[in-house]
C-alpha positions as CSV (number, residue, x, y, z in Angstrom):
1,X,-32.7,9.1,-2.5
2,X,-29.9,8.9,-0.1
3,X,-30.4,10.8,3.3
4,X,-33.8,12.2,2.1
5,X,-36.6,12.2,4.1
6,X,-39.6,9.7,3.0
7,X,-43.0,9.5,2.6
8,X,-43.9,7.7,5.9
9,X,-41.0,10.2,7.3
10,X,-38.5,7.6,7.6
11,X,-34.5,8.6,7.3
12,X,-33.1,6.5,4.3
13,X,-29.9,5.3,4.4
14,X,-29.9,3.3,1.8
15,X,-29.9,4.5,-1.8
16,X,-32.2,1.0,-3.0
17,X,-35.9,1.0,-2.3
18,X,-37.0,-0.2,1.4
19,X,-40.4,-2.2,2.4
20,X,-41.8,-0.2,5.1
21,X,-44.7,-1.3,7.5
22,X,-46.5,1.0,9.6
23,X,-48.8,1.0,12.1
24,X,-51.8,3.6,12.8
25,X,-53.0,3.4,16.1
26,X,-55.0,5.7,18.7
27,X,-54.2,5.5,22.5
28,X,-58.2,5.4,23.1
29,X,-58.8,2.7,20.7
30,X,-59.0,-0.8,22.9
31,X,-58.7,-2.9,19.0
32,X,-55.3,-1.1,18.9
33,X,-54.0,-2.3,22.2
34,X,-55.2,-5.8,21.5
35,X,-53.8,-5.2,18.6
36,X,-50.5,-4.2,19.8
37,X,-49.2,-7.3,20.8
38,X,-49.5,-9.0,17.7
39,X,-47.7,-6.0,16.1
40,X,-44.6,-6.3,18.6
41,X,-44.2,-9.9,18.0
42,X,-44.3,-9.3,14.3
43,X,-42.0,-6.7,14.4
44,X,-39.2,-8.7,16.5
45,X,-39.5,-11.6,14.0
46,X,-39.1,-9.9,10.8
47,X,-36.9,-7.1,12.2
48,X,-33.9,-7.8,9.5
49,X,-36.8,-7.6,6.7
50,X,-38.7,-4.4,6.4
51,X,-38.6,-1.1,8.4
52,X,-41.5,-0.7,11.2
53,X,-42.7,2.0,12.6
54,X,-45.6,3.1,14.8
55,X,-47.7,6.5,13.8
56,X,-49.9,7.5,16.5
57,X,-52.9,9.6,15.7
58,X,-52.6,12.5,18.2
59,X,-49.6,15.3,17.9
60,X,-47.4,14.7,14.5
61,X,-49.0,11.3,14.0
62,X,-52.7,13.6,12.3
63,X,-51.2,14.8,9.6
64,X,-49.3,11.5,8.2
65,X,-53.2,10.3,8.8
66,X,-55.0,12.5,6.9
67,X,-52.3,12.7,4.1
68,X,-52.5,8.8,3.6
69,X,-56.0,8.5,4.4
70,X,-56.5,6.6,7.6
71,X,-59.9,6.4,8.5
72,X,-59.9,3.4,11.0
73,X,-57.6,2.2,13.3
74,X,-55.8,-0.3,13.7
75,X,-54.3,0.1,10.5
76,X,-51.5,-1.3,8.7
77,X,-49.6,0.5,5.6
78,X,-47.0,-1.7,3.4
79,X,-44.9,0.8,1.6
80,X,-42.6,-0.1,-1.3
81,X,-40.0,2.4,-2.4
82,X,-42.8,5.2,-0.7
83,X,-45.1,4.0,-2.8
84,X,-48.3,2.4,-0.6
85,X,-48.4,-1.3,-1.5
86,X,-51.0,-2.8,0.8
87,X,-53.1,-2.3,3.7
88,X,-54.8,-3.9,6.7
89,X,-57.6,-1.7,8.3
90,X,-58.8,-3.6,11.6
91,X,-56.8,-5.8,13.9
92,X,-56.1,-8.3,12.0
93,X,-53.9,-10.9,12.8
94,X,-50.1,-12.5,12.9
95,X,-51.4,-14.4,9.3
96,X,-52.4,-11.2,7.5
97,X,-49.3,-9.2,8.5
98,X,-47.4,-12.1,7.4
99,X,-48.7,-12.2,4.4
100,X,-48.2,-8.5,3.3
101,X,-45.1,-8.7,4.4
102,X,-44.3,-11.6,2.2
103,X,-46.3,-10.4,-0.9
104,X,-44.0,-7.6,-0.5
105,X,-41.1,-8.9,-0.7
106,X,-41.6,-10.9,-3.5
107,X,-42.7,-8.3,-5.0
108,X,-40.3,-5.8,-4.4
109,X,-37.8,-9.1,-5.4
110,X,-39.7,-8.7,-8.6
111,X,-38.6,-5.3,-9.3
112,X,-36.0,-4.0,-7.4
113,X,-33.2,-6.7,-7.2
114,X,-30.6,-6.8,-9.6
């Protein structure tokens, strides 16, 4: 799957599966910048882990929301191998994003290592 386009639109550069964590947001939702905060700090501290990225809900953003189903924002999307693995509608906080992030890795451990 080298140099092919994913699901969340994410360049691969590897040819193993990635753990990808996205974040649905609105600029006129006051949850999401609460919300945002939490999602930097989260994303600096696991930075060497998964692959983050931030989809936006106007402009290209709409269609990667209606594909996957977004109803609510904030959301969160765990992807494994493009696959969704787990999600977080609602602001949530620092605990529950640790937490998919750590189910996913063990899980993608599981399957994927050699």
């Amino acid at each position: 799957m080298k140099g092919r386009e994913s699901l969340v639109g994410v360049e691969q550069e590897q040819e193993q599966p990635l753990v990808i964590m996205a974040y649905f947001y609105d600029d006129d939702c006051p949850a999401c910048d609460e919300f945002w905060s939490t999602w930097r700090l989260f994303k600096e501290m696991h930075k060497n882990e998964a692959t983050f990225i931030e989809v936006n809900a106007s402009g290209k953003g709409r269609r990667l929301f209606k594909r996957l189903k977004v109803r609510y924002v904030p959301t969160v999307i765990v992807f494994i191998n493009n696959v969704e693995y787990d999600r977080l509608e609602g602001a949530g906080g620092l605990e529950d994003l640790e937490s998919m992030l750590s189910s996913a890795k063990r899980d993608y451990i599981r399957k994927y290592a050699p």
